[in-house]
GULUMMAR-400042 format. One line per 4 residues: their letters; for each residue x negated, z negated, y negated of C-alpha. Coordinates in steps of 0.2 Angstrom, whole numbers, plus 5000, padded with zeros to 4 digits. Layout:
<pts>
a> X/Z/Y ~ ... $
</pts>
This chain:
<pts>
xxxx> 4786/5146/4808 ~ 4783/5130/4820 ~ 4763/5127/4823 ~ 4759/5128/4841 $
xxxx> 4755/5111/4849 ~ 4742/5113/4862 ~ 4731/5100/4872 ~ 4710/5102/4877 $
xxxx> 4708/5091/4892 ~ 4690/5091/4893 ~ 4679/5086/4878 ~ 4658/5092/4885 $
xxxx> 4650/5105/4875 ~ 4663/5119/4879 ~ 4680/5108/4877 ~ 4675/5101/4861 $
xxxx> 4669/5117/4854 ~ 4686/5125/4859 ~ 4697/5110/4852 ~ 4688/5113/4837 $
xxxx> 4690/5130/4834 ~ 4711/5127/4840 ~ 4710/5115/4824 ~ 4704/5128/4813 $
xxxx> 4714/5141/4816 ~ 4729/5131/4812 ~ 4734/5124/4829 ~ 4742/5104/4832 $
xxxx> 4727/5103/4844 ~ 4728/5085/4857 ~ 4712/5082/4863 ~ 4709/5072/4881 $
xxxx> 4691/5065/4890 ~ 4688/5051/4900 ~ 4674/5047/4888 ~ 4684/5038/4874 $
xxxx> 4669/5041/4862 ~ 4673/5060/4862 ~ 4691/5056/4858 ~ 4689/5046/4845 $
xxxx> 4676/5059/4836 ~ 4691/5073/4837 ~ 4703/5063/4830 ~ 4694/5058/4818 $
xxxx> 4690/5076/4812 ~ 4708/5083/4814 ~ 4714/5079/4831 ~ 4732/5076/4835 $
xxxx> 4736/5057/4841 ~ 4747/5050/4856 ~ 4744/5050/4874 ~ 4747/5066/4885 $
xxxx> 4760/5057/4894 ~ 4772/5056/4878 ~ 4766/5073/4872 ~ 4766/5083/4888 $
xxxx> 4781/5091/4886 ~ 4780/5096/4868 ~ 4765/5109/4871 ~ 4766/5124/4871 $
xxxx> 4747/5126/4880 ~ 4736/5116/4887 ~ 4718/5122/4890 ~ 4709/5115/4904 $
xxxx> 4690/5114/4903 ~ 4685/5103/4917 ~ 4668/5105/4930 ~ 4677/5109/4942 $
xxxx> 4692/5113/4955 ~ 4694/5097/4960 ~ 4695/5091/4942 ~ 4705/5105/4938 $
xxxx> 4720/5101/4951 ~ 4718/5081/4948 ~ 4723/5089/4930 ~ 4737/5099/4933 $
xxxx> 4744/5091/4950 ~ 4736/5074/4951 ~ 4743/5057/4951 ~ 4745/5059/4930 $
xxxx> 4746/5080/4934 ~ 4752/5087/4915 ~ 4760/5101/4925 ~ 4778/5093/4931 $
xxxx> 4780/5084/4913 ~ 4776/5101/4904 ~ 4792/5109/4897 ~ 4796/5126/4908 $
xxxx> 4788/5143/4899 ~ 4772/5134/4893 ~ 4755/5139/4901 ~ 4740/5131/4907 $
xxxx> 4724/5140/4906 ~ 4711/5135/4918 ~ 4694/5135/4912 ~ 4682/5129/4924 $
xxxx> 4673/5139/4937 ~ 4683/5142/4955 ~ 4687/5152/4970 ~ 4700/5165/4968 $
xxxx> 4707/5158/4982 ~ 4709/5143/4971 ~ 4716/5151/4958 ~ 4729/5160/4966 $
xxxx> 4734/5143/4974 ~ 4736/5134/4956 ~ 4747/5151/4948 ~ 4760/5149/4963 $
xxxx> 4762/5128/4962 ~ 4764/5131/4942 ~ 4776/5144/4944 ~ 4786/5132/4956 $
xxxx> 4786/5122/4940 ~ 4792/5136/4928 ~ 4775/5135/4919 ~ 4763/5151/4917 $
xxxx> 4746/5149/4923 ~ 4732/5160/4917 ~ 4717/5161/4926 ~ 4704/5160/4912 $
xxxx> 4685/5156/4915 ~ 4675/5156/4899 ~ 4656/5163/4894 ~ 4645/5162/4880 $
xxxx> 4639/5143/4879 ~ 4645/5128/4866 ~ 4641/5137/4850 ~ 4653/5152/4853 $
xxxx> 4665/5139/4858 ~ 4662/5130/4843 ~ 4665/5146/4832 ~ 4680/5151/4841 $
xxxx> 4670/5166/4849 ~ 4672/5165/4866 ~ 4672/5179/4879 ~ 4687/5175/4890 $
xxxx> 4687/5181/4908 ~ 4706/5180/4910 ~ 4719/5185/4922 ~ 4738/5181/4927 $
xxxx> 4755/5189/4923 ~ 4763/5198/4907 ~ 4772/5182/4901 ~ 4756/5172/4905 $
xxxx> 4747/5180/4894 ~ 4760/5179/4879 ~ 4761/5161/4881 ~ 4741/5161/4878 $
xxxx> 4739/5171/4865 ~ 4740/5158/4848 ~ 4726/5150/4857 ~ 4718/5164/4863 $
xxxx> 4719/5172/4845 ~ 4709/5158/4838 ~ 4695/5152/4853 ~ 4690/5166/4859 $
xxxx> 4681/5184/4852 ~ 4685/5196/4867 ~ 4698/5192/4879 ~ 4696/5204/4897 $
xxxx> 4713/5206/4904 ~ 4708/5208/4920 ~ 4724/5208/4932 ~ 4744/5203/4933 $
xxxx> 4741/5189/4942 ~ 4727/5175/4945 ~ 4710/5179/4955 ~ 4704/5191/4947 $
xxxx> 4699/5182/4931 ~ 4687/5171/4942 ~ 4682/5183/4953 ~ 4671/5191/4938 $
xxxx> 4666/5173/4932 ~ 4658/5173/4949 ~ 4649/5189/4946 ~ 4643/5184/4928 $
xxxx> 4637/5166/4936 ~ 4628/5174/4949 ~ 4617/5184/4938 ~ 4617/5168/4924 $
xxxx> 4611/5156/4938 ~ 4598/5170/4945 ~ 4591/5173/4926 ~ 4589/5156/4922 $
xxxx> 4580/5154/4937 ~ 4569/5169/4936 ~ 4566/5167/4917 ~ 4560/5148/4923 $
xxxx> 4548/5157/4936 ~ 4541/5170/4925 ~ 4537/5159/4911 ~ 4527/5147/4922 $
xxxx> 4519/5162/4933 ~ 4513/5168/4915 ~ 4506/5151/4913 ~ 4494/5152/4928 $
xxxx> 4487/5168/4920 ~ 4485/5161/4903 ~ 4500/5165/4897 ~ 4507/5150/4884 $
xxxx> 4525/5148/4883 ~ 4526/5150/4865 ~ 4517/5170/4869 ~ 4530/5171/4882 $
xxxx> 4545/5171/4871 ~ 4538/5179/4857 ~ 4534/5196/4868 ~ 4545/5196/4880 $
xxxx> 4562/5196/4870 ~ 4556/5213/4865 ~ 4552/5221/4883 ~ 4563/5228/4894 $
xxxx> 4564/5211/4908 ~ 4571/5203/4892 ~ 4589/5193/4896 ~ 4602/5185/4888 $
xxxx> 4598/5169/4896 ~ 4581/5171/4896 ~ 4583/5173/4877 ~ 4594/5158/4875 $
xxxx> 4584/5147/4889 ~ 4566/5151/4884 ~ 4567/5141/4869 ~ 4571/5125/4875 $
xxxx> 4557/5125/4887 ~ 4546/5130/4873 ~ 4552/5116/4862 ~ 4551/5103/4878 $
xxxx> 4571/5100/4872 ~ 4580/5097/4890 ~ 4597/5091/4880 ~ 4608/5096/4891 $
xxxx> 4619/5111/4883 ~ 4622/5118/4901 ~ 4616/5104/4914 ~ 4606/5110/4928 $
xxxx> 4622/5100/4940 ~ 4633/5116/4936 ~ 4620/5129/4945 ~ 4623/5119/4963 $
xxxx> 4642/5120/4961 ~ 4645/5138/4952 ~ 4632/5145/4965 ~ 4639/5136/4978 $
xxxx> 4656/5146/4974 ~ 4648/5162/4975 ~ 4638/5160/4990 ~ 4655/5153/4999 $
xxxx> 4663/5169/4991 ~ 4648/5181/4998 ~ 4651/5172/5016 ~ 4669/5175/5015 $
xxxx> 4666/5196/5010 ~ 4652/5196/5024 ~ 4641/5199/5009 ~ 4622/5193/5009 $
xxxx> 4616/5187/4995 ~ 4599/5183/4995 ~ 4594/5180/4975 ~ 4610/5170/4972 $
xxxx> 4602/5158/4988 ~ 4585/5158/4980 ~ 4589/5153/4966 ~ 4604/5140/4971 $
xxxx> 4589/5131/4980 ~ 4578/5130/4965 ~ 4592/5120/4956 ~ 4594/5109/4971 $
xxxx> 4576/5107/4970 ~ 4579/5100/4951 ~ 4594/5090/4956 ~ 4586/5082/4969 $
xxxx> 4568/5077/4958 ~ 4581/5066/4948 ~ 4582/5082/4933 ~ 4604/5084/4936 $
xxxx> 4610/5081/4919 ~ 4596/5089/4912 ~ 4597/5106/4902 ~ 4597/5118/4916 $
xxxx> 4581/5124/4909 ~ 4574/5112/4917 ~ 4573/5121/4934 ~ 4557/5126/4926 $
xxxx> 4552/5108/4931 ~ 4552/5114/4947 ~ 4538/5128/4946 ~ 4526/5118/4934 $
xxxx> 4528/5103/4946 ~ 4523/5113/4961 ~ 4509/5124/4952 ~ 4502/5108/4942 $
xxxx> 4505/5114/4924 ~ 4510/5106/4910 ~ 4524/5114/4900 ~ 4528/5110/4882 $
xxxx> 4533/5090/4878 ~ 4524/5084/4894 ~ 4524/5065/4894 ~ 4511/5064/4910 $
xxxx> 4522/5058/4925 ~ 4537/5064/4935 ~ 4541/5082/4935 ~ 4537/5087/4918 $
</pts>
């Protein structure tokens, strides 16, 4: 049996995790940045070698796990766009965070090239990437989802099949990064409001876990705050952006959504104190800067 060859275009966190697991579950696995240094790292553990213009159209996937749309079609479509050099029946699996809208757009132009796309936001942070135990918010067509599957099989834990055809895929990402954004935010709001009574950090995440106003986020979050760690794992310059796309989604349904605005303006607040490629935790910056507290690791000055 021939080993699928697959490409990772986008090396962060997430990428690199996903090319890793690719390469141990016995995939040919290209991987693509535009920082060299992340390159050079994957091939050096594994990676395959060449340039995606000379291997384009030996793939059988490439998975694209980008910021952004407009990364995302620069990837696919751009000047060096993979998509027309990719051999017809292979699939491109979009990553990133878009509009439905978007994504619909991106399944008809590959399908005008004979190449599947699958509509396929990702959850659960760089270590369930790294361990091949995503959750994979996927839609797109019968064929599209056959094309995946080697990669699927080895990246990801639990896959939704959420539709036939692209949109509804990203429509649920949407959902989850509504609630994601507004947990991080409220997490970072509770913690410091315990503050102002007293309440340490360290106390916080020691009883809260086991109450009932508990969250994943809050559970994943808390601890870098308590640590004073702002490394970014999930940089506070993706709230702006993911919330952005659900509040122009809301507008477009005539839905309000008031928590989703809220707490979009708390991560504009952090972007804008200079905090952008911070840990998203970090929006707790915000509150202790505006209350006068010092959280955990304060070095006395900005917005610590």
């Amino acid at each position: 049996m021939t080993t699928a060859k697959i490409a990772v275009i986008g090396l962060g966190s997430m990428g690199y995790g996903i090319a890793a697991s690719a390469l141990k579950g016995g995939l040919v696995v290209h991987g693509f940045d535009v920082a060299k240094d992340a390159m050079d790292r994957f091939r050096a553990e594994g990676g395959a070698a060449g340039t995606l213009d000379t291997i384009a159209g030996d793939l059988a996937a490439v998975m694209v796990v980008v910021l952004n749309a407009a990364q995302t079609e620069d990837v696919l479509f751009g000047a060096k766009g993979i998509v027309p050099q990719m051999r017809p029946g292979s699939v491109a699996i979009a990553c990133a965070t878009v509009s439905p809208a978007f994504a619909r757009q991106m399944e008809e132009r590959c399908a005008e090239a004979g190449v599947h796309y699958l509509d396929a936001p990702i959850s659960g942070g760089a270590l369930k990437a790294a361990s091949g135990a995503l959750t994979v918010l996927a839609s797109g067509t019968p064929a599209a989802f056959d094309a995946a599957e080697p990669v699927l099989a080895v990246t990801a834990e639990k896959v939704y099949r959420l539709g036939d055809h692209a949109g509804p895929g990203s429509a649920m990402k949407a959902v989850n990064q509504l609630l994601a954004g507004v947990h991080i935010a409220t997490m970072a709001e509770a913690m410091t409001f315990g503050m102002t009574q007293g309440v340490s950090p360290e106390a916080f995440m020691e009883v809260i876990p086991q109450c009932a106003g508990t969250s994943w986020m809050l559970e994943n979050r808390g601890p870098h705050i308590v640590e004073g760690d702002y490394t970014p794992r999930s940089s506070v310059n993706i709230w702006p952006k993911d919330l952005g796309i659900v509040l122009d989604i809301a507008r477009s349904a005539g839905f309000g959504a008031p928590l989703a605005a809220a707490a979009m303006q708390q991560f504009l607040a952090a972007a804008g104190s200079g905090l952008s490629q911070e840990d998203d935790a970090a929006v707790a910056k915000v509150y202790a800067r505006n209350a006068n507290l010092k959280l955990p690791g304060h070095t006395g000055g900005g917005t610590e």
